[in-house]
C-alpha positions as CSV (number, residue, x, y, z in Angstrom):
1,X,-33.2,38.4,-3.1
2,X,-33.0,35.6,-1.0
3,X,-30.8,32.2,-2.1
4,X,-31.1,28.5,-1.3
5,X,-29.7,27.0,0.1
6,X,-28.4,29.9,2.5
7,X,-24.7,30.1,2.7
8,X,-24.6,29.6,6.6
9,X,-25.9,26.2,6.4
10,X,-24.7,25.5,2.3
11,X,-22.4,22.4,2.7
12,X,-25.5,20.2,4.8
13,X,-27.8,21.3,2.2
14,X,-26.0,20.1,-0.5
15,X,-25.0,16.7,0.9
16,X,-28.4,16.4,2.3
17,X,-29.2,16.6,-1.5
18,X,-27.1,14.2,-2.8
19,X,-28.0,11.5,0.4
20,X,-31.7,11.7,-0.5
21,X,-31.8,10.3,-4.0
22,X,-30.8,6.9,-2.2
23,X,-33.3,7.5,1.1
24,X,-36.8,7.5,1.7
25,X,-37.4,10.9,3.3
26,X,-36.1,14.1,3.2
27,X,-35.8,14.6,7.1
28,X,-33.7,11.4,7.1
29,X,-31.3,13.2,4.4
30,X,-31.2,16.1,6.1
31,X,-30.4,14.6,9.6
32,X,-27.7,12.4,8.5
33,X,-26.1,15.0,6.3
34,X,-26.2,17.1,10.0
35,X,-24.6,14.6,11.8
36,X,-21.9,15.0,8.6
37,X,-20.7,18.2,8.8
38,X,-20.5,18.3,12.5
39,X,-17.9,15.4,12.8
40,X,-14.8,16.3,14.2
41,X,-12.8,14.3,11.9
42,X,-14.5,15.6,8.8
43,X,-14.4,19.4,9.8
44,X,-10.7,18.6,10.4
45,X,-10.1,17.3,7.1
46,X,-12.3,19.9,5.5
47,X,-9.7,22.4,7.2
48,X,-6.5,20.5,6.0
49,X,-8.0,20.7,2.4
50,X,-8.9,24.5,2.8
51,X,-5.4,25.6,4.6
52,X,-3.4,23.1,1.0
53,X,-5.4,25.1,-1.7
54,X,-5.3,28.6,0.5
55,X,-1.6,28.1,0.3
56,X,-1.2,27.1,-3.7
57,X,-0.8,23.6,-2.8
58,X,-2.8,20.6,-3.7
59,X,-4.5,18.6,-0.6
60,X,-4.3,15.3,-2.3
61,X,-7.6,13.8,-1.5
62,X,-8.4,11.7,-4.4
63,X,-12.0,13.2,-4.3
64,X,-10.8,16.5,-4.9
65,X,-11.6,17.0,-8.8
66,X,-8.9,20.6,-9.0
67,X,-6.1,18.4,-7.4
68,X,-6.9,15.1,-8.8
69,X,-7.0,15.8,-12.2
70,X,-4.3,17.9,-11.8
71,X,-2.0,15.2,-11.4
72,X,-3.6,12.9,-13.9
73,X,-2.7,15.2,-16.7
74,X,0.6,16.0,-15.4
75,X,0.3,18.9,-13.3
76,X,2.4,19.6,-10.8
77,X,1.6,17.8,-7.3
């Protein structure tokens, strides 16, 4: 059984998804949610975020909902 989207391109599907409820097309979506995920800088940060939580530790990016609510309900940061 087959899933979508497959796991070797997941994280551009599901920005792609999110981009095209404000864009016309899906092709448009799908091509700037490719130019996205192959952005030095935000593979880099993607890393620094996977490396906090692999080692127990928050990453601090306000987006991240684990860490970020963590610390506005008293966890510790």
């Amino acid at each position: 059984m087959s899933t979508y989207p497959p796991a070797d391109d997941r994280l551009r599907h599901l920005i792609a998804q999110e981009i095209n409820t404000s864009v016309d097309t899906w092709k448009l979506a799908f091509w700037i949610a490719g130019n996205i995920v192959r952005d030095p800088e935000i593979q880099a940060e993607l890393a620094r975020i996977s490396r906090a939580h692999a080692d127990g530790r928050h990453c601090g990016d306000r987006n991240c909902f684990a860490c970020f609510g963590a610390q506005v309900q008293g966890g510790d940061s």
